[in-house]
C-alpha positions as CSV (number, residue, x, y, z in Angstrom):
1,X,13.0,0.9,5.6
2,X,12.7,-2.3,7.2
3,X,11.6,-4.2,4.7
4,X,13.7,-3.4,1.5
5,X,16.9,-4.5,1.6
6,X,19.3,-5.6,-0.3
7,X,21.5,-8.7,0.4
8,X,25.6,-8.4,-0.4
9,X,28.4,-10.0,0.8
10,X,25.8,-11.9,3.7
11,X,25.0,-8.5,4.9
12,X,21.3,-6.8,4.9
13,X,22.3,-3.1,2.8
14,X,18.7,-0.8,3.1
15,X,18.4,0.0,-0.6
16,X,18.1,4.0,0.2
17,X,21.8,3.5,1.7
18,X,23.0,1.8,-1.2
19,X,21.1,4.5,-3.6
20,X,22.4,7.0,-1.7
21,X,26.5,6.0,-2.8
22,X,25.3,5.4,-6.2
23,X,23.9,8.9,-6.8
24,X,26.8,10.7,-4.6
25,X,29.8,9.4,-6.6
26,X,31.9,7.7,-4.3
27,X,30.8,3.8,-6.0
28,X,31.7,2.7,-9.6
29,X,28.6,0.9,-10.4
30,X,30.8,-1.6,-12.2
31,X,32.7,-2.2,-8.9
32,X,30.3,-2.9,-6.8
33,X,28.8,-6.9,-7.0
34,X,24.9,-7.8,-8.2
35,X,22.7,-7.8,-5.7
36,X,19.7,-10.0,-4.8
37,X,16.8,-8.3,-3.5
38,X,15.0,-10.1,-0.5
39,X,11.8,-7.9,0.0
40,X,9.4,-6.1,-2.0
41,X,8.2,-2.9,0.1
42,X,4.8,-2.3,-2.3
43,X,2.9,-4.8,-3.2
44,X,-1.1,-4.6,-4.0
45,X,-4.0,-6.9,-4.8
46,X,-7.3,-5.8,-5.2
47,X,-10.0,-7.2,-3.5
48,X,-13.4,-8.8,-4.7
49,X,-15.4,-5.8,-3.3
50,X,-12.8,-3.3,-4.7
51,X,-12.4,-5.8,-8.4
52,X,-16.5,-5.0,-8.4
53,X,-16.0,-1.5,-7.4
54,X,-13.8,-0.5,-10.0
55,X,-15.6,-2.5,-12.9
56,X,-19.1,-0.6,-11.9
57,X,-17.0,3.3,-11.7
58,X,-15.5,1.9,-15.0
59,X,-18.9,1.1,-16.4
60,X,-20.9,4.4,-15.0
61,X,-17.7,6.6,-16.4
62,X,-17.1,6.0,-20.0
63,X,-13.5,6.5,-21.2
64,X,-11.9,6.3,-18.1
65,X,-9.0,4.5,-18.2
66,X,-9.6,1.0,-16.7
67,X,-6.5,-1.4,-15.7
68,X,-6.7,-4.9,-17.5
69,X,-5.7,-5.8,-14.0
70,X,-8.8,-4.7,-12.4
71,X,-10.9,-7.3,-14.5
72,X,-8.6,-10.1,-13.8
73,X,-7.4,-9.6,-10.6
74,X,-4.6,-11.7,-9.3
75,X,-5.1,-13.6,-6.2
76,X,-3.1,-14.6,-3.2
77,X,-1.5,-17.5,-4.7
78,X,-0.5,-15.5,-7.7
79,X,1.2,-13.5,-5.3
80,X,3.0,-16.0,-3.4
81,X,4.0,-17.6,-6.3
82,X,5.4,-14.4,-8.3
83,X,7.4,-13.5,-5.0
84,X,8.7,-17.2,-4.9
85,X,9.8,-17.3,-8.7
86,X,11.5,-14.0,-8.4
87,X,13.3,-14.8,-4.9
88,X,11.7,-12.6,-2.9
89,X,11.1,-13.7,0.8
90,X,9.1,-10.9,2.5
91,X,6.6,-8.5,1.3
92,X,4.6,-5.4,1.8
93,X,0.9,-5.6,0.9
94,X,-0.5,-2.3,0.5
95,X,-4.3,-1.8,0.6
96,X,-5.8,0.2,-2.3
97,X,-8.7,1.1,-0.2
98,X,-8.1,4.3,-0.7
99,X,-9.5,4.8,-3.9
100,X,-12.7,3.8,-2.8
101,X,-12.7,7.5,-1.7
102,X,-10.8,9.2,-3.9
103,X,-11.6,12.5,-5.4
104,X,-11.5,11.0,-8.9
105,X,-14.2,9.3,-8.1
106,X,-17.0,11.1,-9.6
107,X,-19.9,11.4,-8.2
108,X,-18.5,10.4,-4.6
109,X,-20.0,6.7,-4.1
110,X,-22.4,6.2,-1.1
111,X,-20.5,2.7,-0.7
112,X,-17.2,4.0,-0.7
113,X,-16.7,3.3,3.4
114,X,-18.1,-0.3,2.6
115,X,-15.8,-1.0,0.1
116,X,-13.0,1.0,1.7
117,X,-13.5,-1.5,4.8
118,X,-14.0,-5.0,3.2
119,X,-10.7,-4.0,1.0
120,X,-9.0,-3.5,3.9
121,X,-9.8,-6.4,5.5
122,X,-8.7,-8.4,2.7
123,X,-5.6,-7.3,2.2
124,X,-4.9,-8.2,6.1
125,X,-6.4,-11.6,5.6
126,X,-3.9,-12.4,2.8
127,X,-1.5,-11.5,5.3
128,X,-2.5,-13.4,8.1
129,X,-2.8,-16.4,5.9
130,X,0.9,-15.9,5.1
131,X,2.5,-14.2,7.8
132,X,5.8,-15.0,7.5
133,X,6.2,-13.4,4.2
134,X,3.5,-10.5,4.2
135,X,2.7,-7.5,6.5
136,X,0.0,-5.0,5.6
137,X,-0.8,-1.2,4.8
138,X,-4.2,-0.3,5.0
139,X,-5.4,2.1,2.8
140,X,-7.3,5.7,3.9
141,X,-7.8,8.8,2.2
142,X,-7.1,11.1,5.4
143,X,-9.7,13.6,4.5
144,X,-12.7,11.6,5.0
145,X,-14.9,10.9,8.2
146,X,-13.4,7.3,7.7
147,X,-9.8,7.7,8.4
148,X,-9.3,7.7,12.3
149,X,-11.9,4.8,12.9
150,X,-10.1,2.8,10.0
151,X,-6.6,3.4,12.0
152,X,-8.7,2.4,15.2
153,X,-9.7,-0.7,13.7
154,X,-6.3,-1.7,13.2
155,X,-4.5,-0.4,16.1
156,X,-3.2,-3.5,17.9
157,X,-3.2,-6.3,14.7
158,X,0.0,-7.6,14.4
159,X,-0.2,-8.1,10.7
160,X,-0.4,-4.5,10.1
161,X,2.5,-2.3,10.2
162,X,1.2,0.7,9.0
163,X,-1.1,3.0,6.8
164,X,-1.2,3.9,3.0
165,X,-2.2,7.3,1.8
166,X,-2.3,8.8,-1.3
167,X,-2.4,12.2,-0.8
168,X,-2.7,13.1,-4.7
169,X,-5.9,10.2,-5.0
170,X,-7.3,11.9,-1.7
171,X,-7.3,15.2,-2.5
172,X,-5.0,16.6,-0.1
173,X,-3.7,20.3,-0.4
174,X,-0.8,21.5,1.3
175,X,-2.2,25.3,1.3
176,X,-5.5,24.4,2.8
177,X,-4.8,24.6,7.0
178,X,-7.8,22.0,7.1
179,X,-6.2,19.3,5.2
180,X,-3.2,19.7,7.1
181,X,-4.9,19.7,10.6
182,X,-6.7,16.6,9.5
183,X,-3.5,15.1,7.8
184,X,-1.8,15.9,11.7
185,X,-4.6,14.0,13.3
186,X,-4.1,11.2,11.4
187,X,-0.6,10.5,12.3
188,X,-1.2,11.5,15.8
189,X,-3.6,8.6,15.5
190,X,-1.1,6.4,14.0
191,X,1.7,7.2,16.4
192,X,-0.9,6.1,19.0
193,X,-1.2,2.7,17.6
194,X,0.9,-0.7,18.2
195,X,2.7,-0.8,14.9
């Protein structure tokens, strides 16, 4: 996990390590000195075209639940400044393309690639415009037609380190042999890529 870490005693700890002696015992949690966390491994901002999407799904679909967030979205600079106030130097923005073609999305919506696309390409703008504190995960649901050409896209950016899926918001089933074939492409694909 390179980017969530925690700092103690001017050492970089990956937080898994450090969970891993809390839950086996061997550390007194009282013994052991605060730390400061340096990086925030999932981070999200929606982007105008997915801000629209979800007020329109939200307005077509009465009673679906409907984050304030998704009104009001925060920007870039609300981002940078949150990090800032709570000392956080680097950050993982993650895409929520995804839900642009996510199975709870009822009927399936003919712009869903569209939006999919101009959310991911937001999300790596923010972090190109701040590239020494953000990398990017672009979102994909791994089922659709979508997937490999949105990996494709990104193959050789530098500001992306990686994909986001969802596998519950896509629809994936471990039983079915075709969602795991295409779930197999997909990281073949991404092992193919620079990241």
């Amino acid at each position: 996990m390179p980017y969530l870490s925690v700092n103690t005693a001017r050492r970089l700890i990956p937080l898994s390590l450090l969970m891993a002696t809390f839950f086996s015992g061997s550390v007194d949690a009282r013994e052991v000195a605060p730390v400061r966390v340096v990086a925030d491994h999932h981070l999200h901002l929606n982007s105008p075209a997915m801000t629209e999407f979800l007020a329109t799904e939200c307005e077509v679909a009465p009673g679906r639940k409907c984050l304030d967030r998704s009104k009001a979205p925060l920007t870039a600079a609300n981002l940078i400044a949150a990090m800032d106030h709570a000392g956080i130097k680097h950050g993982l923005l993650v895409s929520t393309a995804y839900f642009a073609e996510s199975i709870f999305i009822k009927p399936p919506s003919a712009n869903g690639p569209a939006v999919l696309r101009a959310s991911n390409d937001y999300t790596v703008a923010v972090a190109r415009a701040y590239p020494a504190r953000l990398k990017a995960l672009v979102g994909i649901n791994p089922l659709t037609a979508t997937a490999l050409p949105e990996i494709e896209r990104w193959r050789s950016d530098r500001h992306v380190v990686g994909i986001k899926l969802h596998l519950a918001n896509s629809g994936f089933d471990f039983r079915k042999p075709g969602d795991v074939a295409k779930l197999a492409e997909v990281f073949r694909a991404a092992a193919r890529t620079a990241w």
